[in-house]
C-alpha positions as CSV (number, residue, x, y, z in Angstrom):
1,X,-62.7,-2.7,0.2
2,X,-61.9,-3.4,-3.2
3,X,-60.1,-1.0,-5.5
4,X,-58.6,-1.5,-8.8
5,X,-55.9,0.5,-11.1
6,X,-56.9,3.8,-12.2
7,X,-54.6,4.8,-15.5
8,X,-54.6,8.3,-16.5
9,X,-57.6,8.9,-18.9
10,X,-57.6,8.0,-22.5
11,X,-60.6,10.0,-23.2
12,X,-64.5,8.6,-22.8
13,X,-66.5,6.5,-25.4
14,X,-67.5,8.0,-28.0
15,X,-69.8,11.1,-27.4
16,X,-73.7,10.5,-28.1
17,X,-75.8,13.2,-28.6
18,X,-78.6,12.5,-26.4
19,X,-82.0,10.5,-27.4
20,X,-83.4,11.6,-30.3
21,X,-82.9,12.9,-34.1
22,X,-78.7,14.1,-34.3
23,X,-80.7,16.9,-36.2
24,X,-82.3,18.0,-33.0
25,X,-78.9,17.5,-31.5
26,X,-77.4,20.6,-34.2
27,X,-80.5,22.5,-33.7
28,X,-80.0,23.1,-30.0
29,X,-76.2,23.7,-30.6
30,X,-77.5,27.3,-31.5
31,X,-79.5,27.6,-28.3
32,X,-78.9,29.2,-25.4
33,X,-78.1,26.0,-23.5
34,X,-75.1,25.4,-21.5
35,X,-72.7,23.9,-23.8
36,X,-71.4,20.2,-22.8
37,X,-69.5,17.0,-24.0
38,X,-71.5,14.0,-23.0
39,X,-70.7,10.3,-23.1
40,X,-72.9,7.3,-22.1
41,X,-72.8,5.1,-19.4
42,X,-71.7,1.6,-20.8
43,X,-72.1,-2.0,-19.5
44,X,-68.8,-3.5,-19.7
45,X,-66.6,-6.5,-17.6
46,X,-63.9,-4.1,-15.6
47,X,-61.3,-6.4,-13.8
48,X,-60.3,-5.5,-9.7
49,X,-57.3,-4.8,-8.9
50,X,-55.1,-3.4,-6.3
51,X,-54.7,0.5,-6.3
52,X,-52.4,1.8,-6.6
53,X,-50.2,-0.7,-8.7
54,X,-47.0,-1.8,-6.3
55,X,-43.9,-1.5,-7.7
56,X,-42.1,-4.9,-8.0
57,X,-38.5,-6.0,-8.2
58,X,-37.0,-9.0,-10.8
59,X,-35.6,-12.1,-9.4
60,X,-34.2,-15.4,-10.8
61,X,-36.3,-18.6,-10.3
62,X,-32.8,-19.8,-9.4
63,X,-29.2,-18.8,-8.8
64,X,-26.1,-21.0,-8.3
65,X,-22.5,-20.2,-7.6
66,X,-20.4,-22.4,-9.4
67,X,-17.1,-23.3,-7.9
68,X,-14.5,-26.0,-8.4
69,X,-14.5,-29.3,-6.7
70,X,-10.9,-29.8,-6.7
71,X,-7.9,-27.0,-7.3
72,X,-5.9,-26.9,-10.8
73,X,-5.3,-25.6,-13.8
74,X,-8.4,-24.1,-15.7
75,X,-8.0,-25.7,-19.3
76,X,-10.9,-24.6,-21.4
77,X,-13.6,-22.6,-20.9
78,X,-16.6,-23.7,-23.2
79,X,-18.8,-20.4,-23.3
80,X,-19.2,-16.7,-23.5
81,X,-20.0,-14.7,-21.1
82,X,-23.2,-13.7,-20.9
83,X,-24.4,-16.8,-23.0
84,X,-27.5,-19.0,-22.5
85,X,-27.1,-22.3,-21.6
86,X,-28.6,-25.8,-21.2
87,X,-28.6,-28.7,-17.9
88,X,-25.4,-30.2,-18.5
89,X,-23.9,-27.9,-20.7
90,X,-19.4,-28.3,-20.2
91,X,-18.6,-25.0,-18.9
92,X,-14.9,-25.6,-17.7
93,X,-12.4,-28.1,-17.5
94,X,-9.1,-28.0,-14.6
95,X,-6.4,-29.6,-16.0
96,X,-7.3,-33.9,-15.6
97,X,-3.5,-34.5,-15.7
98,X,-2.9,-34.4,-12.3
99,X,-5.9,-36.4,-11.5
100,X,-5.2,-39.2,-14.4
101,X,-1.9,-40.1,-12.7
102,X,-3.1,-40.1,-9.4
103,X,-5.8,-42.2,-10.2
104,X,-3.1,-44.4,-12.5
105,X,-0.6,-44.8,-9.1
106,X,-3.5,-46.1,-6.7
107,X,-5.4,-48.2,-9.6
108,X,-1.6,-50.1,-9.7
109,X,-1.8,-50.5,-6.1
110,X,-4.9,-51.8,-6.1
111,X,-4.3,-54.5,-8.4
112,X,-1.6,-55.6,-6.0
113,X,-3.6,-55.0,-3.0
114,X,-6.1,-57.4,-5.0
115,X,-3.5,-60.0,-5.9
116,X,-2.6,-60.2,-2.1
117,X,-6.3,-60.6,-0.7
118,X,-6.7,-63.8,-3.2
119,X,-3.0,-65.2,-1.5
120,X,-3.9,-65.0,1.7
121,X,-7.4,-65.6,1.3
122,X,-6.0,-69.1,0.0
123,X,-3.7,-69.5,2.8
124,X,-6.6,-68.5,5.6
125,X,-8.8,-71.1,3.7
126,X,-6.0,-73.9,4.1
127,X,-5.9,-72.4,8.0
128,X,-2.3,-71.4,7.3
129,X,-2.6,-67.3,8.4
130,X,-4.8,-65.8,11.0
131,X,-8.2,-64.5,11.6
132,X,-6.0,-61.4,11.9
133,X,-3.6,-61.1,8.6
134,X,-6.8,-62.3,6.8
135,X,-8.6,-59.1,7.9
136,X,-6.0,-56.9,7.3
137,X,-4.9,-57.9,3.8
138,X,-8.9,-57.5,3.2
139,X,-9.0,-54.1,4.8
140,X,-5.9,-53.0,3.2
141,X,-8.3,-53.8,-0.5
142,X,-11.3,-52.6,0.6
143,X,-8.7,-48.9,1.5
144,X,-7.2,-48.8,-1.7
145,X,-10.2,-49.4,-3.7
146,X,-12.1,-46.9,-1.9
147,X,-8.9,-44.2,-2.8
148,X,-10.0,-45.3,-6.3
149,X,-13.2,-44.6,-5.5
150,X,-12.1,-41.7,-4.5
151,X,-10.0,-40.5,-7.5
152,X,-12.3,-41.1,-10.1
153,X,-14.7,-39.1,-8.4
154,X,-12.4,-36.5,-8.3
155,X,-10.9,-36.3,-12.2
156,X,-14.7,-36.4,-13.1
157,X,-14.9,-32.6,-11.1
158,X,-12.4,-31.5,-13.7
159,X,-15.6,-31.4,-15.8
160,X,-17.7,-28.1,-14.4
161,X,-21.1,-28.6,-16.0
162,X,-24.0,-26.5,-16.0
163,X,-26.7,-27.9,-13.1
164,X,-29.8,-26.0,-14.7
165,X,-31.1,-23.9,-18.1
166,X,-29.8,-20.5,-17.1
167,X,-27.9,-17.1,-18.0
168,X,-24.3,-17.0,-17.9
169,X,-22.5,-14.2,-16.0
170,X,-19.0,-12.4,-16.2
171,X,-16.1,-15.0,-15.8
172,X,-14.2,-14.6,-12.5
173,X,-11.2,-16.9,-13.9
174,X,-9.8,-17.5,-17.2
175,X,-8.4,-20.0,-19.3
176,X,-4.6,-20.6,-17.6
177,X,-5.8,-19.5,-13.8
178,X,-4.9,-21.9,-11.4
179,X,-8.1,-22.1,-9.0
180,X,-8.7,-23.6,-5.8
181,X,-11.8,-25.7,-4.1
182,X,-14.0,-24.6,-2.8
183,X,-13.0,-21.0,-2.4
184,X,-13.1,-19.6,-6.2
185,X,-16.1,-18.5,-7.5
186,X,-15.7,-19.3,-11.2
187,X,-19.4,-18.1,-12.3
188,X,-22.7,-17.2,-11.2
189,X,-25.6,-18.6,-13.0
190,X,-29.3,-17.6,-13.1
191,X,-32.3,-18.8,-14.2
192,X,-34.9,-16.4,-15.9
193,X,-37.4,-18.9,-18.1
194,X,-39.6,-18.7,-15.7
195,X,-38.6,-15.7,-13.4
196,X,-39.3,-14.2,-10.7
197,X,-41.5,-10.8,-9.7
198,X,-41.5,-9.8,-5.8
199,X,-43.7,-7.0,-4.3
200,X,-45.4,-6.2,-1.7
201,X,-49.1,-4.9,-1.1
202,X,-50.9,-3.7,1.7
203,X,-52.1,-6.4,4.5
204,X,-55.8,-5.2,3.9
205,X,-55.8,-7.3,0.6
206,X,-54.7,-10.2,2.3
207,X,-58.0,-11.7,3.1
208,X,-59.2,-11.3,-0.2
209,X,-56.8,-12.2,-2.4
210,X,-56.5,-15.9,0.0
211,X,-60.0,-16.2,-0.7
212,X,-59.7,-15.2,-4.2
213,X,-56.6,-18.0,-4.5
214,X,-58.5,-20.9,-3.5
215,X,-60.9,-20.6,-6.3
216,X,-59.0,-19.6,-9.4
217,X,-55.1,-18.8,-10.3
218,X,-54.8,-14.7,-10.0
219,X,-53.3,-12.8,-13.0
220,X,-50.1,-10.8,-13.0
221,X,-49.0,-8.6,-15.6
222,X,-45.9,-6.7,-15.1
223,X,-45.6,-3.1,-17.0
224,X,-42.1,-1.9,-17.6
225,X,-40.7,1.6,-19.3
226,X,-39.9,1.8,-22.8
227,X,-41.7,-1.5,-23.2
228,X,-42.9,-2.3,-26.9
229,X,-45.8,-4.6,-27.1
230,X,-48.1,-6.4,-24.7
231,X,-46.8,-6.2,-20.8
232,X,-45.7,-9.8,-19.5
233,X,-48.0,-12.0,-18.4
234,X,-47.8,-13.9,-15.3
235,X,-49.2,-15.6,-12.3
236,X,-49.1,-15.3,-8.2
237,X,-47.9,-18.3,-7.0
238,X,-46.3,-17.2,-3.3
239,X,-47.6,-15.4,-0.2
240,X,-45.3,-14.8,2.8
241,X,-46.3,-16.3,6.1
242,X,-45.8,-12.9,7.9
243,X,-46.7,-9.4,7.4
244,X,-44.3,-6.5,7.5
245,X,-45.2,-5.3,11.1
246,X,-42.8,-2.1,10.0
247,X,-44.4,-1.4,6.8
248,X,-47.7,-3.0,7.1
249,X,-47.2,-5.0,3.5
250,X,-47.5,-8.7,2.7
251,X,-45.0,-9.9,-0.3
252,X,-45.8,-11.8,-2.6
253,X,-44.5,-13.4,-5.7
254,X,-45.6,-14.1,-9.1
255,X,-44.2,-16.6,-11.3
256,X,-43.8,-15.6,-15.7
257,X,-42.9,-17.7,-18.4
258,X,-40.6,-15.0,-19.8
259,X,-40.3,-16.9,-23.0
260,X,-38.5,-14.2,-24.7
261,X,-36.8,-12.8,-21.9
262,X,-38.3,-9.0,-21.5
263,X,-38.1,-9.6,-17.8
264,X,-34.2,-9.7,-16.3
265,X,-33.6,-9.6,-12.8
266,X,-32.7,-6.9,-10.7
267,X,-35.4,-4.6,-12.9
268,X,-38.4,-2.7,-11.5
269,X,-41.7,-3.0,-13.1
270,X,-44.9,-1.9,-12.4
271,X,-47.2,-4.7,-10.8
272,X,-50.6,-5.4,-11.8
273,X,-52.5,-8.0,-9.8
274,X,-56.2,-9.0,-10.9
275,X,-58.5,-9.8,-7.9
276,X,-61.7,-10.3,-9.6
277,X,-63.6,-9.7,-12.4
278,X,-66.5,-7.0,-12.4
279,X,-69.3,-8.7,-15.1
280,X,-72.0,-5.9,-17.1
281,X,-70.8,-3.3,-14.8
282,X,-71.8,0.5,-15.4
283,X,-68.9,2.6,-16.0
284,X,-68.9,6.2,-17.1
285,X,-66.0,8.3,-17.8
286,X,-64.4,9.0,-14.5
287,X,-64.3,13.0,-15.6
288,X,-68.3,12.9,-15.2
289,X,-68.0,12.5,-11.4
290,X,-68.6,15.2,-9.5
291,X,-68.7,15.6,-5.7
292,X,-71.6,17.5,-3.7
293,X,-72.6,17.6,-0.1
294,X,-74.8,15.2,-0.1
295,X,-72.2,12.9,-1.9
296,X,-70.8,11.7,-5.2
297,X,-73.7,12.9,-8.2
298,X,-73.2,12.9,-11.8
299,X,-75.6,15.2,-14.5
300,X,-78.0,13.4,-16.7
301,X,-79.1,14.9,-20.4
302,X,-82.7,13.9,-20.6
303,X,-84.2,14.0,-24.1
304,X,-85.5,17.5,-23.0
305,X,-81.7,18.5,-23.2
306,X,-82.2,19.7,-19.8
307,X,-80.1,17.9,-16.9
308,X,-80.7,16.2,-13.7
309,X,-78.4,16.1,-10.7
310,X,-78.6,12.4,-9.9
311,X,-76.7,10.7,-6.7
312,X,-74.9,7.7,-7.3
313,X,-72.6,5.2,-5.3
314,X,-69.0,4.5,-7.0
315,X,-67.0,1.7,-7.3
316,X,-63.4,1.0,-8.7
317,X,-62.1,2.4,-11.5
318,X,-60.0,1.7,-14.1
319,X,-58.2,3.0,-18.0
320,X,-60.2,6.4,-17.6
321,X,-63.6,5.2,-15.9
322,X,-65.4,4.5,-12.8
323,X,-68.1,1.9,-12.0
324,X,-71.2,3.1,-10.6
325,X,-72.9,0.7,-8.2
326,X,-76.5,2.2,-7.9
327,X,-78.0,5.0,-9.5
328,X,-77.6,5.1,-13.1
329,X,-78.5,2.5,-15.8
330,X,-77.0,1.9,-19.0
331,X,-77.5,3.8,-22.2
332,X,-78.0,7.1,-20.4
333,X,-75.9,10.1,-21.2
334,X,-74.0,11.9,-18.5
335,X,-71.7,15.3,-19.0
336,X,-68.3,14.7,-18.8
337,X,-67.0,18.7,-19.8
338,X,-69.1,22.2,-19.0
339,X,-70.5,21.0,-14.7
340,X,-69.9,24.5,-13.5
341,X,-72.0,26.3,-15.5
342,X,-75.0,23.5,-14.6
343,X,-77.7,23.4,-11.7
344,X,-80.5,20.9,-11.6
345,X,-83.0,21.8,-14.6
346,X,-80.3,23.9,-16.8
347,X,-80.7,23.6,-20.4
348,X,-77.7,22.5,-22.5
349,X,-76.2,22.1,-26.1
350,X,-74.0,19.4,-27.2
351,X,-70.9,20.9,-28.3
352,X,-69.3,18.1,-29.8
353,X,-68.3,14.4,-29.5
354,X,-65.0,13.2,-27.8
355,X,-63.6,9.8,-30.0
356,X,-62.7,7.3,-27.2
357,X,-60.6,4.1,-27.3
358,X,-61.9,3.5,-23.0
359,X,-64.2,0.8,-24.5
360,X,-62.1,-0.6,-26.1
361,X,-59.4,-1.1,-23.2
362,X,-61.9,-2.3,-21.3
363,X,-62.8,-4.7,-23.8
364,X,-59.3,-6.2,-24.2
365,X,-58.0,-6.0,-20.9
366,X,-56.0,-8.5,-19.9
């Protein structure tokens, strides 16, 4: 069944008086009516969502340990901790000294090794060596240039650069630390643009929100504390391919641009996952729902200002109101304050109007 987020109340749309002349309206204020607020039932879009709102955790759309290649001397170190930085970025450099001679000795030999091949490549041509010394000067080139190979390769890992976009964390090794490969971790990176948000939600939504997935991209918005201006917006782009069988949940995962960074993993936030969209809905102030034992009933003014206990079938609810299915149309006025002292028939004043801003959440919901 669906369900949606229900936020404590903002208040109702603003009060109407019932039909008719707000003169009428003050006239009966000095009556002997029951005094009531009212509000009016309003045809609105109201979004479905899953209630209540799970609570998801941050993670990085990537991590990578960086650590050396090869073991030396840590020479520079070409950022700040903490500090954003680009693909390729330098991030360290281990000492190339070491490496540069190494790579000097065997480039020597190899020249040698080279000026040897062409002799007795001469001399097998001329029929003058053997099949065998010919193959083994060659194999002896073919070795040292692969060593060569080998050592440029390796002075080139003297350069650490960064492999992705990503945040910077605290250096484990400083400039003058000797490291060694591959053991040291020298740095942890992480990417957050995008990021990350993993939660979980019971297994009862799963059928809907596949269904819902194969039509349309579902809506994320992630709502954290002490948050100034609008919640991140983002969208679900993972299911697991099992259920919890201990806690019954499904996770999933929602991807967020997180262009300026609000989101940082390791935080909690407050998921909010759109389903659907409910269109010209009837919502009334969720305060105006009252319970009887025949079922849920709300109390409509007629123009009489007298009230009638009407029976109607609910829906989701969401920022202060609930939808109602069947049994109420729009424009009419229902009593949100004063349903104790009310029976079927009673007579009642308005008492005053309640200023709302529930229409306009609705209206700009994400």
């Amino acid at each position: 069944m669906r369900n949606s987020t229900s936020i404590p109340t903002l208040a109702v749309v603003t009060a109407i008086m019932v039909t008719g002349c707000s003169g009428g309206a003050r006239k009966s204020a000095g009556s002997t009516g029951a005094p009531v607020l009212v509000a009016p039932a309003a045809a609105t879009n109201v979004p479905v969502q899953i209630n209540p709102p799970p609570v998801g955790h941050v993670m990085p759309y990537s991590t990578v340990t960086i650590r050396p290649q090869v073991g030396g001397l840590i020479s520079r170190v070409h950022f700040q901790e903490g500090q954003e930085v680009k693909k390729g970025d330098l991030l360290f450099t281990i000492d190339p000294r070491p490496m540069q001679a190494v790579l000097a000795r065997d480039r020597a030999q190899l020249e040698n090794a080279e000026i040897q091949f062409t002799r007795e490549q001469k001399l097998f041509d001329q029929k003058l060596v053997s099949q065998d010394e010919y193959d083994t000067s060659k194999a002896s080139r073919d070795t040292i240039a692969a060593t060569v190979q080998s050592d440029e390769l390796n002075l080139s890992f003297t350069e650490i650069h960064a492999p992705f976009d990503g945040q910077t964390g605290s250096l484990q090794f400083h400039e003058g630390n000797v490291v060694k490969a591959p053991d040291d971790i020298l740095l942890t990176i992480n990417q957050i643009h995008p990021i990350y948000v993993v939660f979980a939600v019971p297994e009862q939504y799963l059928p809907e929100i596949q269904s819902e997935m194969r039509d349309k991209t579902l809506k994320v918005s992630a709502a954290l504390q002490n948050l100034k201006g609008p919640s991140p917006q983002g969208e679900l782009t993972f299911i697991d391919n099992t259920v919890d069988m201990t806690t019954g949940t499904i996770q999933l995962k929602a991807t967020f641009p997180n262009e300026n960074s609000v989101l940082w993993p390791g935080q909690f936030v407050q998921v909010t996952l759109t389903l659907s969209e409910l269109t010209n809905a009837i919502v009334v102030p969720s305060q105006a729902m009252q319970t009887g034992q025949n079922g849920e009933f709300v109390y409509v003014v007629k123009p009489d200002l007298t009230v009638e206990e009407r029976l109607v079938k609910t829906g989701v609810t969401y920022q202060g109101g609930t939808v109602v299915q069947s049994g109420l149309q729009a424009g009419e006025t229902v009593v949100t304050d004063g349903q104790l002292r009310l029976a079927p028939g009673a007579k009642v004043s308005v008492k005053g109007s309640i200023q709302s801003a529930m229409a306009e959440s609705l209206t700009n919901a994400p």
